[in-house]
C-alpha positions in Angstrom: -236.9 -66.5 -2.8 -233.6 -67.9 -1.1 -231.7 -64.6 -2.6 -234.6 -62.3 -1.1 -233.9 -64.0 2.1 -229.9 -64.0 2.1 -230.4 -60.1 1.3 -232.8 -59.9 4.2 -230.3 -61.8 6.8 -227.6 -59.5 5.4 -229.4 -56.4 5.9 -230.6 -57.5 9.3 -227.0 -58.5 10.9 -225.5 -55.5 9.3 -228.2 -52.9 11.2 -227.5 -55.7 14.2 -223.5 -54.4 13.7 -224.4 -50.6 13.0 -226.0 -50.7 16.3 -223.9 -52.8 18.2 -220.9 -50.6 17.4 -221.3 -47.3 19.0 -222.9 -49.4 22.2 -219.5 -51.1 22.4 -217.4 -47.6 22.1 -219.7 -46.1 24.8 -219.6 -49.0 27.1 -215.7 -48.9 26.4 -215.9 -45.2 27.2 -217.3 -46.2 30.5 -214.8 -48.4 31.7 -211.9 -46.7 30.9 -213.3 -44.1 32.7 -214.0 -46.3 35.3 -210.8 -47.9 35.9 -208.0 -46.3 37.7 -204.7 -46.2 38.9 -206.7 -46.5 42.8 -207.6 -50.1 41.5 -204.0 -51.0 42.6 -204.5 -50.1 46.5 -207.5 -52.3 46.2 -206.1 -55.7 47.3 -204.6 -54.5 50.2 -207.4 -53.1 51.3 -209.3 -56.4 50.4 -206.8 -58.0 52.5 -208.6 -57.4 55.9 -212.0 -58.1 55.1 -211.6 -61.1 52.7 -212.0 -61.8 48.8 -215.5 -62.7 50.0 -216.6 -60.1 51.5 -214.6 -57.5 49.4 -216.6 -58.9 46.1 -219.9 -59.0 48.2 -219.0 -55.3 49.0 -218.0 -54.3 45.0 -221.6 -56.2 44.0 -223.4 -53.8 46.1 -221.6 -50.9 44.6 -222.2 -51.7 41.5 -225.9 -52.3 41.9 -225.9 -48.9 43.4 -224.1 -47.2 41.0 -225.7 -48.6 37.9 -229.5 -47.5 39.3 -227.6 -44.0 39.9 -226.4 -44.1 36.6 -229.6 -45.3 34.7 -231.1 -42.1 36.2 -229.0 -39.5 35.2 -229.6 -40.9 31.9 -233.3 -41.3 31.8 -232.9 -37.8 33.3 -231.3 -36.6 30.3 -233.3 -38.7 27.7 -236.1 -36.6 29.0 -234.9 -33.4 29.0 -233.7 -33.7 25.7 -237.7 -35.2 24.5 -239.3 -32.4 26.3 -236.8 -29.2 24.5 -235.7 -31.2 21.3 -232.0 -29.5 22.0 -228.8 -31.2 23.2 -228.3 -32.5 26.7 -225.5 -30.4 28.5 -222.3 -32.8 29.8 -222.0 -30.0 32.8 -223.5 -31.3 35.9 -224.1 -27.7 36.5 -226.5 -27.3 33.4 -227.9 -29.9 33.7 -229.4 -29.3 37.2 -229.9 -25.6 36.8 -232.6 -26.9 34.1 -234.1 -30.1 36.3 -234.0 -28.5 39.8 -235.2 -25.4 38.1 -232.3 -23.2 40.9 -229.1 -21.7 39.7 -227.7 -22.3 43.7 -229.1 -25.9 43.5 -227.1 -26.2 40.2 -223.8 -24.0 41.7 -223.5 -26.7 44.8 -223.9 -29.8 42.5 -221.4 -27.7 40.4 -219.0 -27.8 43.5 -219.5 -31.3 44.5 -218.3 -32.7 41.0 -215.4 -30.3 41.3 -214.2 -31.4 44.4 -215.1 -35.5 43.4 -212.7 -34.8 40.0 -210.1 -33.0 41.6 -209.7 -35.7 44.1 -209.5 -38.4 41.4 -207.2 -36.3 39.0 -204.8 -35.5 41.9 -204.3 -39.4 42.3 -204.5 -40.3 38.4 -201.7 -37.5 37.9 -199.3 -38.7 40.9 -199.2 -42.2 39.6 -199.0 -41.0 35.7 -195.8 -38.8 36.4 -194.7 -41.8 38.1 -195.4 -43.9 35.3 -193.7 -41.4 32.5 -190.5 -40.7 34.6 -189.7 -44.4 35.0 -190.8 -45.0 31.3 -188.7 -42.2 29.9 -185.2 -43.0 32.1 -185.9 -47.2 31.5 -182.3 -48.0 30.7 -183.4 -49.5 27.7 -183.4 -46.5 25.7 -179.8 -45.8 26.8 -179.0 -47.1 22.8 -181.5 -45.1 21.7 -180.9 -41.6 23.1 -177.2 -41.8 24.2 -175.9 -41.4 28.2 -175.8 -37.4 27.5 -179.5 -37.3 27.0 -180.4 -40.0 29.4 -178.9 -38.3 32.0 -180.2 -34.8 31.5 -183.6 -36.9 31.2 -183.2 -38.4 34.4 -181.7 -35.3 36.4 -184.6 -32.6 35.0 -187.6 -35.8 36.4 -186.1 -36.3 39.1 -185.8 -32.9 40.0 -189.6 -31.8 42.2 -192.6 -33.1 40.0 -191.6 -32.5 36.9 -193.2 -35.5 35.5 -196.6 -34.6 37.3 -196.7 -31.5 35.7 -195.6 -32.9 32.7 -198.6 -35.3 32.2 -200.9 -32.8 33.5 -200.1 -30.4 30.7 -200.4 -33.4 27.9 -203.7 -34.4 29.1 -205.1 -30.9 29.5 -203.8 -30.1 25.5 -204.9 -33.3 25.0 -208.5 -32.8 25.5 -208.5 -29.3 25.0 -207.8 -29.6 21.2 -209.3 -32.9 20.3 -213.4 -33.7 20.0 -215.2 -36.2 21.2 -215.1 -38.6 18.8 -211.4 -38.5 18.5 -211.4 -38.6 22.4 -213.9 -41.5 22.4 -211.8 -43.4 20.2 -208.6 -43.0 22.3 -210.5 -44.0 25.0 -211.4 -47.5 23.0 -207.9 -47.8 22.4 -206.9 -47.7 25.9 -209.9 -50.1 26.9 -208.6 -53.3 24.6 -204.7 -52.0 26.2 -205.9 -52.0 29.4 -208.5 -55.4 28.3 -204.9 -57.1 27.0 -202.5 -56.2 29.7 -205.0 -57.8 32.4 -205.6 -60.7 30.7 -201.5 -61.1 30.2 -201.1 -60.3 33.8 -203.9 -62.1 35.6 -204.9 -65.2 33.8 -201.6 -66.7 34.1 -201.7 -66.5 37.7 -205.6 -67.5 37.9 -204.3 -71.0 36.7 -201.4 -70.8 39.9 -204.1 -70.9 42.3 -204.5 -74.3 43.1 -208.1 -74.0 45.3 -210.0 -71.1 43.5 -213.1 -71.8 46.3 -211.0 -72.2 49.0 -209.8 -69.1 48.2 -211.9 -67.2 47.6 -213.8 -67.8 50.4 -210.6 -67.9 53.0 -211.1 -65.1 55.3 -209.2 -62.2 55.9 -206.6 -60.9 58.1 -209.2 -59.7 60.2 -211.7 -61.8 61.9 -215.1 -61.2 61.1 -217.6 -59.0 63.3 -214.8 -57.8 65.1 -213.5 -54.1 65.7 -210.9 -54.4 62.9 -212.9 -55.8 60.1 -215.9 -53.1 60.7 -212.4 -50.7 60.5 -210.9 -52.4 57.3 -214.4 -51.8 55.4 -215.0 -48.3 56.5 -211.8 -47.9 55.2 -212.2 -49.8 51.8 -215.7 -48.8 51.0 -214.6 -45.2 50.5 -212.0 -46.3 48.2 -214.1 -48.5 46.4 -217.0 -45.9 45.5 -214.6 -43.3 44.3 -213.0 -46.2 42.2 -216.3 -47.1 40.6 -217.7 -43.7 39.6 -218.5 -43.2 36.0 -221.6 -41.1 36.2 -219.8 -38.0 35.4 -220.1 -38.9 31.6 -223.5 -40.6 31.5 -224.7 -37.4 29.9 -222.3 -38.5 27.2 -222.9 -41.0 26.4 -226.6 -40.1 26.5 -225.6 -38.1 23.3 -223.1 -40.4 21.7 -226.1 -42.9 21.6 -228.4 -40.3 20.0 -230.9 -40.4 23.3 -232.0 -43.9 22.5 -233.5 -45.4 26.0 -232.2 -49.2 25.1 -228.9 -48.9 23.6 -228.2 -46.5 26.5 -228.9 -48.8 29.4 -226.9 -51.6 27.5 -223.8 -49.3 27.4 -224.3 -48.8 30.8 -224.8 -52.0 32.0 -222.4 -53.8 30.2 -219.6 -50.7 30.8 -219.8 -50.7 34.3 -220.3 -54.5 34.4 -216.3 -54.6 33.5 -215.0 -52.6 36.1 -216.6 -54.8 38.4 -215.3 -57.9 37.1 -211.6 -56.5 36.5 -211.7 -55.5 39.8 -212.3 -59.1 41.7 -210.2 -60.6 39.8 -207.5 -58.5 39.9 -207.6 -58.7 44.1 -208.6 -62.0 43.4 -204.8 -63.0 41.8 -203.2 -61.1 44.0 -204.8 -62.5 47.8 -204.8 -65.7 45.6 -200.6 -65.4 45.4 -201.1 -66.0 42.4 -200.3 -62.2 40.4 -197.0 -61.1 41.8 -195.1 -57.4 40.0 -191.8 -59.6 38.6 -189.6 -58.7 36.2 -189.8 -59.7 32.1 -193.3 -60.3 30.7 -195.6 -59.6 34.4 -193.6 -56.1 34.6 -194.7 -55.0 30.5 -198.0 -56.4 31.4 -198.2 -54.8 35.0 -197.0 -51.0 33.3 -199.6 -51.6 30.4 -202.5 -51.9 33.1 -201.7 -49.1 35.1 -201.2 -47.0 32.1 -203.8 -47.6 30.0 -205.8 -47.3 33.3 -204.3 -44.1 34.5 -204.7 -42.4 31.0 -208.8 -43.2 30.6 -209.6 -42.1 33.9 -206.9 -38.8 34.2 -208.5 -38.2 30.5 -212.0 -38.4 32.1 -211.5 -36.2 34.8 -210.2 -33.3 32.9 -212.9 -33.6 30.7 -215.4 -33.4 33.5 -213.7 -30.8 35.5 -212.9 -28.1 32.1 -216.8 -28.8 31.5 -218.0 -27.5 34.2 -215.4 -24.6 34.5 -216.8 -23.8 30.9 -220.0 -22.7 32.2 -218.8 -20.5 34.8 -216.0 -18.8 32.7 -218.5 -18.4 29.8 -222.0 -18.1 30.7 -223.0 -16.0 27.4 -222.2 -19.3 25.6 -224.7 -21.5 27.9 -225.6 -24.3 25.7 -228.2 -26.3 28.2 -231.2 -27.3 27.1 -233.3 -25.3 28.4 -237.2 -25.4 27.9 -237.1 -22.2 27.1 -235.1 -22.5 24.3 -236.6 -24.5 21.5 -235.9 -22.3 19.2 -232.0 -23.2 19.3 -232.8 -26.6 18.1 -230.0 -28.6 16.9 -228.9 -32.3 16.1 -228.2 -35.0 18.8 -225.1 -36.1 19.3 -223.5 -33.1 17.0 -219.4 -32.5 17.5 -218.4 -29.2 17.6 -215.1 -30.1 19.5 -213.8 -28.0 22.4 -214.4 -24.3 22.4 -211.5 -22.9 24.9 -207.9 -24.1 26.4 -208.7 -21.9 29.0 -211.0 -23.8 31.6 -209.1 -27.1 31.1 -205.9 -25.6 31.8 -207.3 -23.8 35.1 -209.1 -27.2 36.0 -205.6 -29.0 36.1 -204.3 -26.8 38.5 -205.8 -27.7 41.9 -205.4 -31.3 41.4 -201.7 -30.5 40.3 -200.8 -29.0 43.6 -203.0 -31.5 45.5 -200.6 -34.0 44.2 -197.5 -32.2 44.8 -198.4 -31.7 48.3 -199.7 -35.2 49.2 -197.6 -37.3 46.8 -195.5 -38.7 49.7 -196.7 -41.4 51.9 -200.6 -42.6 51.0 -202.2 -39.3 51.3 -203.7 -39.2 47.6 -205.3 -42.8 49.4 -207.0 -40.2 51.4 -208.0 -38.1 48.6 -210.2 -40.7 47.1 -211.6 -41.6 51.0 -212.2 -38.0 50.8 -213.7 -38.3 47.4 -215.9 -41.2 48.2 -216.5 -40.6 51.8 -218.2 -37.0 51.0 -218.8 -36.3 47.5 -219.7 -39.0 45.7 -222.4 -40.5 47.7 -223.8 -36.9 47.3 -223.0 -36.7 43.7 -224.0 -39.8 42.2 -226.1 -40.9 45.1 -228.7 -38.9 46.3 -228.8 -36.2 43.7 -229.5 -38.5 40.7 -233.1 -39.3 43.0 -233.6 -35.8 43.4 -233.1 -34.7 39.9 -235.7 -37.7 38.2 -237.9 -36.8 41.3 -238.3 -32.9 40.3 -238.3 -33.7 36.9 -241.1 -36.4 37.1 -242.8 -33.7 39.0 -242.3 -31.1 36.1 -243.4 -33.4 33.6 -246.6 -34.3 35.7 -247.6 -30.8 36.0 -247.2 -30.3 32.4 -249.2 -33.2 31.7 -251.9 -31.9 33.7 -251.8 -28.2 32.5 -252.4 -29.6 28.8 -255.2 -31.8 30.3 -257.1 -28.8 31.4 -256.2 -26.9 28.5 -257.8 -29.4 26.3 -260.4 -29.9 28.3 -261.3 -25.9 28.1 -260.5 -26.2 23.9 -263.3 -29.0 24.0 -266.1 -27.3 25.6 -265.4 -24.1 23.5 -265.7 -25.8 20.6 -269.1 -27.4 21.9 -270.4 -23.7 22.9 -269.5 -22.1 20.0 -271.2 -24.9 17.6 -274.1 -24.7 19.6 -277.4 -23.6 17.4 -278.6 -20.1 17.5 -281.7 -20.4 19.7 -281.8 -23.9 20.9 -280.0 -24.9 24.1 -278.8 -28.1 22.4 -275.0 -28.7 21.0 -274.4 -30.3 17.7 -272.7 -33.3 18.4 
């Protein structure tokens, strides 16, 4: 009896672990996405408002982003119930089938274009950045010799070599690998990006000598006045842009094989991170606590903004080459529409990518967005651009509308099969009905 039970506990934790796994890898997924290289211009922006305030303001976000989220996934999960084919990661596809218009689904199309582009253009700047310094660190003066070092230092240095550079990794990158492989060097650079904050930040969490005090100190700007109305107009912009991960929902949606609960964990719990990271990240730094030195801070300071560029520049490509896909290949239209159930296939399946083509094109605008705002803190205004336009559009009022029409769709199906059954019952009663008698054979 005790072995019977031993076998049962062993079975149950080891489904618990089969389950838990691919929840994790999605929620990592998420927050690699999620976090960016914009999460360093997020304390100075914090700086006018105050820690309190700033949090209060990144809350709020969050709440709103994880109900917009939650949508676009129950959206999905019921698309994919009602046609039994796979969910479509194009934001195009998905709302040419939902909203039922191949305009509606063109200007959604364009909106997630223009959000992408924004991000990648910023993601890119600070990459090349990243690379260039990496690749002419004096440190690998033994390694390569001053000959190569030099020509090293004078071909990056030279216009945006490094910029286009990364651009053309990341677009080969994702343009020859599947998801899976993707997903898992997106985990990867989730427990870098998990490691390098904890070096960098929890040392200088225990420097802070009043943690309430300050967190609650105010900011530079007094409250209610003129300036700190202007210092969160101009943070809350950043912030949305900086928090956006709805682009892969769909996704995840099929990584998770379309199942409702595991879905909203790895939704909750991967946009829960960001959030976190994000506080105390301006936390240490209003705090005085996390300051960009030299030895161990700088290794663990280049690991965070790495790890964080790579997810989220890995993210946007894969977004923006998607929805490129459809346009530059309409004949191969994979979306799930109702009218195709006889192209059933299985959830979740990996085919990997089908063309280099529309990732390489997608690179291109945010490539010369960064090479022509890459001075000064015009990519800043990219993602104020990014968050002040499309992404409230995007991932704010569109989710609504989508679960709106398609909770119409479904209703309207419903009640077409009430009536039809309805019409199939009282057949059946007439045609059983005895020859002769007006009475029905119950």
């Amino acid at each position: 009896l005790i072995r019977y039970r031993t076998d049962d506990v062993l079975d149950s934790f080891s489904e618990s672990a089969k389950n838990f796994i691919p929840i994790m890898s999605a929620a990592f997924l998420l927050t690699s996405n999620t976090v960016g290289a914009s999460m360093m211009v997020l304390p100075d922006l914090a700086r006018g408002p105050g820690l309190l305030v700033s949090s209060g303001l990144i809350g709020a976000i969050y709440l709103v982003n994880l109900i917009s989220g939650l949508l676009i996934a129950e959206v999905g999960i019921n698309q994919y119930e009602r046609s039994m084919c796979d969910v479509p990661s194009s934001f195009k596809e998905f709302a040419d089938v939902n909203l039922q218009s191949e305009k509606a689904g063109n200007f959604v199309s364009a909106i997630s274009l223009f959000c992408n582009t924004c991000v990648l253009s910023f993601d890119l700047v600070r990459a090349g950045e990243l690379s260039t310094s990496a690749i002419t660190n004096e440190a690998l003066l033994p390694v390569f010799g001053t000959e190569v070092m030099e020509t090293l230092s004078s071909v990056l240095s030279s216009g945006h070599a490094g910029l286009i550079a990364v651009a053309t990794f990341f677009v080969t990158l994702v343009s020859t690998q599947n998801n899976k492989t993707l997903t898992g060097i997106a985990s990867m650079c989730c427990m870098i990006l998990f490691a390098s904050f904890a070096g960098l930040v929890l040392p200088s969490l225990a420097m802070i000598q009043d943690p309430i005090a300050t967190f609650t100190a105010p900011g530079s700007s007094a409250f209610g006045s003129e300036a700190f109305f202007h210092d969160i107009s101009a943070m809350t912009p950043v912030l949305i842009a900086s928090m956006i991960y709805q682009n892969i929902v769909p996704t995840v949606t099929k990584m998770l094989n379309y199942d409702r609960k595991q879905t909203a964990l790895a939704i909750t719990l991967g946009s829960s991170m960001p959030m976190m990271i994000y506080i105390a990240f301006c936390y240490s730094i209003l705090g005085g606590g996390a300051v960009a030195g030299s030895g161990a801070g700088s290794i663990f300071l280049n690991g965070l903004m790495a790890s964080s560029v790579f997810g989220s520049a890995m993210a946007c490509v894969i977004s923006i080459g998607e929805e490129l896909e459809v346009f530059l290949s309409p004949d191969n239209d994979d979306s799930c529409g109702l009218e195709k159930e006889s192209r059933l296939i299985e959830p979740s399946k990996d085919d990997g990518k089908e063309s280099f083509v529309p990732y390489a094109l997608g690179a291109i605008p945010p490539v010369l967005t960064g090479i022509y705002f890459s001075g000064g803190d015009g990519l800043v205004g990219a993602l104020k651009a990014s968050g002040t336009y499309g992404s409230p559009l995007l991932y704010g009022v569109i989710p609504v509308v989508l679960a709106f029409s398609q909770r119409t769709q479904i209703l309207e199906e419903m009640k077409g099969m009430k009536i039809t059954e309805n019409v199939r019952v009282i057949f059946d009663k007439i045609v059983s009905t005895k020859a002769g008698e007006g009475e029905l054979v119950p």
